[in-house]
N, C-alpha and C positions, 0 to 999 in steps of 0.2 A: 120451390127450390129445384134445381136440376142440378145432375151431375154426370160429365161426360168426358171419356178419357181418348187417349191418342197413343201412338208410339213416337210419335214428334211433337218437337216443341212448337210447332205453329201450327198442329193439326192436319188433316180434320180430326177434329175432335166428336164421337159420335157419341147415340146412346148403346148403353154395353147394363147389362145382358140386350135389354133389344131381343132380338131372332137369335143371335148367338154373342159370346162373351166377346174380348178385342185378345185374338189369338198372339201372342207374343211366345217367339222361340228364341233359346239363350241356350251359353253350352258354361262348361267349367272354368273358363277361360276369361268372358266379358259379361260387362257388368251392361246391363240395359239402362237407361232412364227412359221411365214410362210418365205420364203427363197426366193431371188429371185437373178438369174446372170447374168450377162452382159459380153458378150464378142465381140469382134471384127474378124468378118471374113476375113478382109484385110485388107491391109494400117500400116503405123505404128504407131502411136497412134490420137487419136481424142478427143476433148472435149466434151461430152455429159453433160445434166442434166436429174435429175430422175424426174418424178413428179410424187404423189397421186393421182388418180384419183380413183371415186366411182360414180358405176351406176345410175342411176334412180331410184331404189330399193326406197319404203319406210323407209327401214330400215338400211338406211345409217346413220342416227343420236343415231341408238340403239350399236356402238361400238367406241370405244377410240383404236386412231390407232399410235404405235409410231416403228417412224424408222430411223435402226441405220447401222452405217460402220463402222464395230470393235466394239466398245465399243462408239465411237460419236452417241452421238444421234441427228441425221440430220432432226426428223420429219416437226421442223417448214419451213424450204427450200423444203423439199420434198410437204409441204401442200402448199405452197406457191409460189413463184416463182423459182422452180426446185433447186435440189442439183447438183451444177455444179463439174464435175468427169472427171480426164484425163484417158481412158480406153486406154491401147495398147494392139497390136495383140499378142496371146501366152500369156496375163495376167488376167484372166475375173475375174471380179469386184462384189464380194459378199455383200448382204445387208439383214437384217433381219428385219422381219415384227412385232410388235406386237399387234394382234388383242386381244382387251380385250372389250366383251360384259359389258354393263352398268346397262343391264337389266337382269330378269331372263329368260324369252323367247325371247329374240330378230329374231325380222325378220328375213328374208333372203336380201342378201345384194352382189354386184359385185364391187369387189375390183379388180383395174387393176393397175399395175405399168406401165409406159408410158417413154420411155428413147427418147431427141430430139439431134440430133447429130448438132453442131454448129446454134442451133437456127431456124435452115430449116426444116421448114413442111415437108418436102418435104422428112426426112429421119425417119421418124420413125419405136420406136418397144415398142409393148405392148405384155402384159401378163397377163392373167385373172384367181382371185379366186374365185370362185363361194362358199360364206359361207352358208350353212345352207340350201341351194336348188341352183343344181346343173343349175336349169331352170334361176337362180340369172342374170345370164348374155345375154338370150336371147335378 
């Protein structure tokens, strides 16, 4: 499984962390949509879930975060106990991010999307957006 994120919807879409996170700067005002996709390197199809995850940042409480698959808005599953997704090989699976600051300076903050393939630790894939300090995810 791979998972690789963007700041636009058609990419490029890279790998993140990688050498470093996918730096994204936002102020109190606008709301980002951040991209993320999931594909499958082999096999032919697998059930995965998504789940939310956010760093240690102080500043994880300074954004409202909602995400969606098409036009569903899956944020409570993705906050919660994962968005469960049939991915197959040759189909990668787009989701979009909505980061909207609460505040007018808000912190810096590491936002990492997390895919668990049938429930096993043991298969993970993460992706990291470093907002507002690119250091967010150290």
């Amino acid at each position: 499984m791979k998972l690789k994120v963007s700041k636009h919807k058609h990419g490029p879409f890279v790998n993140a962390p990688g050498p470093d996170p996918l730096d994204v700067n936002t102020t109190g005002e606008d709301p980002k949509n951040l991209y993320v996709r999931a594909s499958l390197a082999d096999g032919r199809s697998v059930k995965v879930r998504l789940y939310e995850r956010l760093g240690d940042s102080p500043g994880a409480d300074d954004y409202h975060y909602q995400w969606f698959d098409g036009s569903d808005n899956i944020s409570h599953d993705a906050q919660t106990s994962g968005y469960l997704f049939k991915l197959r090989q040759g189909h990668p699976q787009k989701f979009r991010v909505q980061v909207l600051p609460e505040i007018p300076n808000p912190d810096d903050v590491c936002l990492f999307p997390l895919i668990e393939k049938n429930s096993s630790m043991s298969d993970l894939a993460d992706a990291f957006f470093a907002i507002n300090d690119p250091n967010a995810c150290v």
